[in-house]
VEXNULUM-450052 format. One line per field, with one value per residue (C-alpha): residue number from 1; residue in three letters; x, y, z. Coordinates in Angstrom, 3 decimals. Each point is the difference from the previous one (the first is absolute). Layout:
BEGIN
n: [NUM, ...]
res: [ALA, ...]
c1: [X, ...]
c2: [Y, ...]
c3: [Z, ...]
***
This chain:
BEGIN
n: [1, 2, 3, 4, 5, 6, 7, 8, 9, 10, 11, 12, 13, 14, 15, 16, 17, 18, 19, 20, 21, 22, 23, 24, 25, 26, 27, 28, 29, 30, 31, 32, 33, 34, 35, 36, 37, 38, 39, 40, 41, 42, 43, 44, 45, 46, 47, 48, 49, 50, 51, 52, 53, 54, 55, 56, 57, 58, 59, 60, 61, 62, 63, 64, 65, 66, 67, 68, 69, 70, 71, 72, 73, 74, 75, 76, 77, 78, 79, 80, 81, 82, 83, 84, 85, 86, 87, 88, 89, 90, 91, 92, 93, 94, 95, 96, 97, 98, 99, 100, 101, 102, 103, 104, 105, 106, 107, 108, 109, 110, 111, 112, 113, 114, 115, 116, 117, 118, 119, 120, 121, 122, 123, 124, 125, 126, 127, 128, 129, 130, 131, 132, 133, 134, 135, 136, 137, 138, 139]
res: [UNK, UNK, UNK, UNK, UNK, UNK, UNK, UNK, UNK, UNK, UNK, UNK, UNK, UNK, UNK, UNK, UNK, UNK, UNK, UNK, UNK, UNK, UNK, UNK, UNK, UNK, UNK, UNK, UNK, UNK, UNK, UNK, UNK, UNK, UNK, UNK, UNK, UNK, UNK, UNK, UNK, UNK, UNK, UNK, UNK, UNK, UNK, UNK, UNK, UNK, UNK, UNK, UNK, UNK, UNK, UNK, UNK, UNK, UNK, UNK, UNK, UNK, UNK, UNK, UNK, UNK, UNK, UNK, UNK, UNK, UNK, UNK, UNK, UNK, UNK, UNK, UNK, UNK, UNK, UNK, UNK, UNK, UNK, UNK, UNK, UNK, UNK, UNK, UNK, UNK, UNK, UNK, UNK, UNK, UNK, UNK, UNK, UNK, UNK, UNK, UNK, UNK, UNK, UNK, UNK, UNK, UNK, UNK, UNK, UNK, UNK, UNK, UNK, UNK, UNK, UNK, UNK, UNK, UNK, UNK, UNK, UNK, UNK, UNK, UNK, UNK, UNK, UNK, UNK, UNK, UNK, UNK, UNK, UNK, UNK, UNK, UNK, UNK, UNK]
c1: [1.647, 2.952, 2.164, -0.657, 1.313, 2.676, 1.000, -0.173, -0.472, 3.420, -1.400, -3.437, 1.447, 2.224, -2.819, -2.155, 3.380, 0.430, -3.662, -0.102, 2.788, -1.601, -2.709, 1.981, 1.697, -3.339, -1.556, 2.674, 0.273, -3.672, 0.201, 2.788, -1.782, -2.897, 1.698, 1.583, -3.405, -1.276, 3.901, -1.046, -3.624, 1.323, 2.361, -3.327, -1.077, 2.923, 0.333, -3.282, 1.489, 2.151, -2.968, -1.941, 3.292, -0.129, -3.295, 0.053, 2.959, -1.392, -3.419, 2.272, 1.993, -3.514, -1.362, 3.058, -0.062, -2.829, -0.370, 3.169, -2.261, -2.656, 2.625, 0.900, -3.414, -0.829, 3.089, -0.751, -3.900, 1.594, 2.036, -3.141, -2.016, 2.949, 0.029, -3.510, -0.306, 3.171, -2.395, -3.074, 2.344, 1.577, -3.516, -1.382, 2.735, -0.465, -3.526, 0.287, 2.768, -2.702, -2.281, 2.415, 0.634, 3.440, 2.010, -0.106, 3.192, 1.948, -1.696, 0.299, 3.992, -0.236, -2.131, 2.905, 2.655, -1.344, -0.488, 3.081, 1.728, -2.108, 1.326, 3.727, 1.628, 2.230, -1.199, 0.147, -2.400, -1.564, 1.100, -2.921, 0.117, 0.582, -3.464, -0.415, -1.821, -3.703, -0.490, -2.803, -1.107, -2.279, -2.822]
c2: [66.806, 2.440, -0.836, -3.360, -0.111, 2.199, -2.609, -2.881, 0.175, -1.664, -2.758, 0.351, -0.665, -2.735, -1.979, 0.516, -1.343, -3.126, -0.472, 0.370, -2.065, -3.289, 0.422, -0.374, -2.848, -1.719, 0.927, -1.622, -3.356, -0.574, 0.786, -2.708, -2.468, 0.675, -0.460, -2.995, -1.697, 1.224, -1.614, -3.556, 0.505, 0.734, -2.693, -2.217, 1.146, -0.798, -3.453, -1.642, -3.419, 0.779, 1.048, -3.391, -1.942, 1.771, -0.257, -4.016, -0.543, 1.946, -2.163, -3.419, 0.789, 1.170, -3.368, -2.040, 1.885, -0.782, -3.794, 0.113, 1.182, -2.210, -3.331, 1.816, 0.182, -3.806, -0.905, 2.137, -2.005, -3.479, 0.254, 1.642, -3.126, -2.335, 2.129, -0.210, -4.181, -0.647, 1.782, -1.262, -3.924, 1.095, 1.090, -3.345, -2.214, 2.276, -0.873, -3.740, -0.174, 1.942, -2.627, -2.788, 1.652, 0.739, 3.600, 1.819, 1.607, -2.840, -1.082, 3.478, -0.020, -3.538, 1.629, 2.631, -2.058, -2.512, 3.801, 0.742, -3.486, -0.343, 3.996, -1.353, -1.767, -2.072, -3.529, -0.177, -2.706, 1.470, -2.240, -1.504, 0.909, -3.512, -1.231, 1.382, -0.908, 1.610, 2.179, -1.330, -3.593, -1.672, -0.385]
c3: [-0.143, -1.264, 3.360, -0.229, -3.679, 0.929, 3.025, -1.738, -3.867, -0.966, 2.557, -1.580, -4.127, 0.692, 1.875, -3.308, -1.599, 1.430, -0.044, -3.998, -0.288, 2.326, -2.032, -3.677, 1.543, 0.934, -3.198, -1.663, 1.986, -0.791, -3.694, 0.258, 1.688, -2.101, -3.146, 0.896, 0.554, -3.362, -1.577, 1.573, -1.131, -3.585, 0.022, 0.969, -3.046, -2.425, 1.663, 1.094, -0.214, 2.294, 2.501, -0.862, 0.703, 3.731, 0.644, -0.936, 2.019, 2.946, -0.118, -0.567, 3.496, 1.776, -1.007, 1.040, 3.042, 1.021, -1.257, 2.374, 2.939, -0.463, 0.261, 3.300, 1.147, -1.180, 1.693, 3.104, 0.136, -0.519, 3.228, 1.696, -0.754, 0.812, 3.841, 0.186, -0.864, 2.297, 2.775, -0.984, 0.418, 3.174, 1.617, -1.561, 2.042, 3.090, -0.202, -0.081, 2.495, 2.515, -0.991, 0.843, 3.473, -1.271, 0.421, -3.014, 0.255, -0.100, -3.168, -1.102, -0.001, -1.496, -3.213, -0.031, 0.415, -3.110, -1.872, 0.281, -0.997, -2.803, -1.248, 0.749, -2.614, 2.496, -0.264, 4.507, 1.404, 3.244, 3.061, 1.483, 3.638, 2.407, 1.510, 3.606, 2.854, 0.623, 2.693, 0.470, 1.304, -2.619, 1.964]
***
């Protein structure tokens, strides 16, 4: 133990130096940061208008919030139920062009096609197509 002081005492105190001294500066910070919580507690105290005034205004912009959210989700199911009826009228039309031996997905791109000109706001008359003659004979 003596030739290890003797080697490196000087090395020894200033290590238990700078260790004092971290620990001061620590103590410190936290006494700060402790005291500052106990200043905005005591300032609750003086003003607890103030407090109710937050706490009101905090609860109004939660509420309008989420009355905001709930529009978006009403919003969001609308279209959902629009999708699902234009399906539900597209698979309806399929359907009764199979049962009139016609192809379906020609009367599927008509249904589109009269979807989309009734969403356009142009006022364009669809040209009928000229009458053509069956492949077919008619017997």
């Amino acid at each position: 133990v003596g030739s290890l002081l003797s080697n490196y005492g000087w090395y020894i105190l200033l290590g238990c130096v700078v260790i004092y001294v971290i620990v001061q500066k620590i103590s410190q910070s936290l006494a700060a940061r402790q005291g500052g919580r106990a200043g905005a507690v005591d300032a609750a105290d003086i003003e607890p208008d103030l407090v109710v005034r937050r706490q009101e205004a905090l609860a109004a912009a939660r509420l309008r919030m989420q009355e905001e959210l709930n529009a978006q989700a009403e919003r969001y199911k609308e279209k959902q139920r629009q999708l699902e009826e234009e399906k539900r009228r597209q698979k309806i039309a399929m359907w009764e062009s199979m049962q009139e031996g016609k192809s379906y997905k020609g009367n599927l791109k008509l249904s589109q096609q009269e979807v989309e000109s009734g969403a356009s706001t142009s006022a364009a008359v669809p040209k009928s197509k000229p009458n053509k003659k069956p492949l077919r004979g008619g017997g």
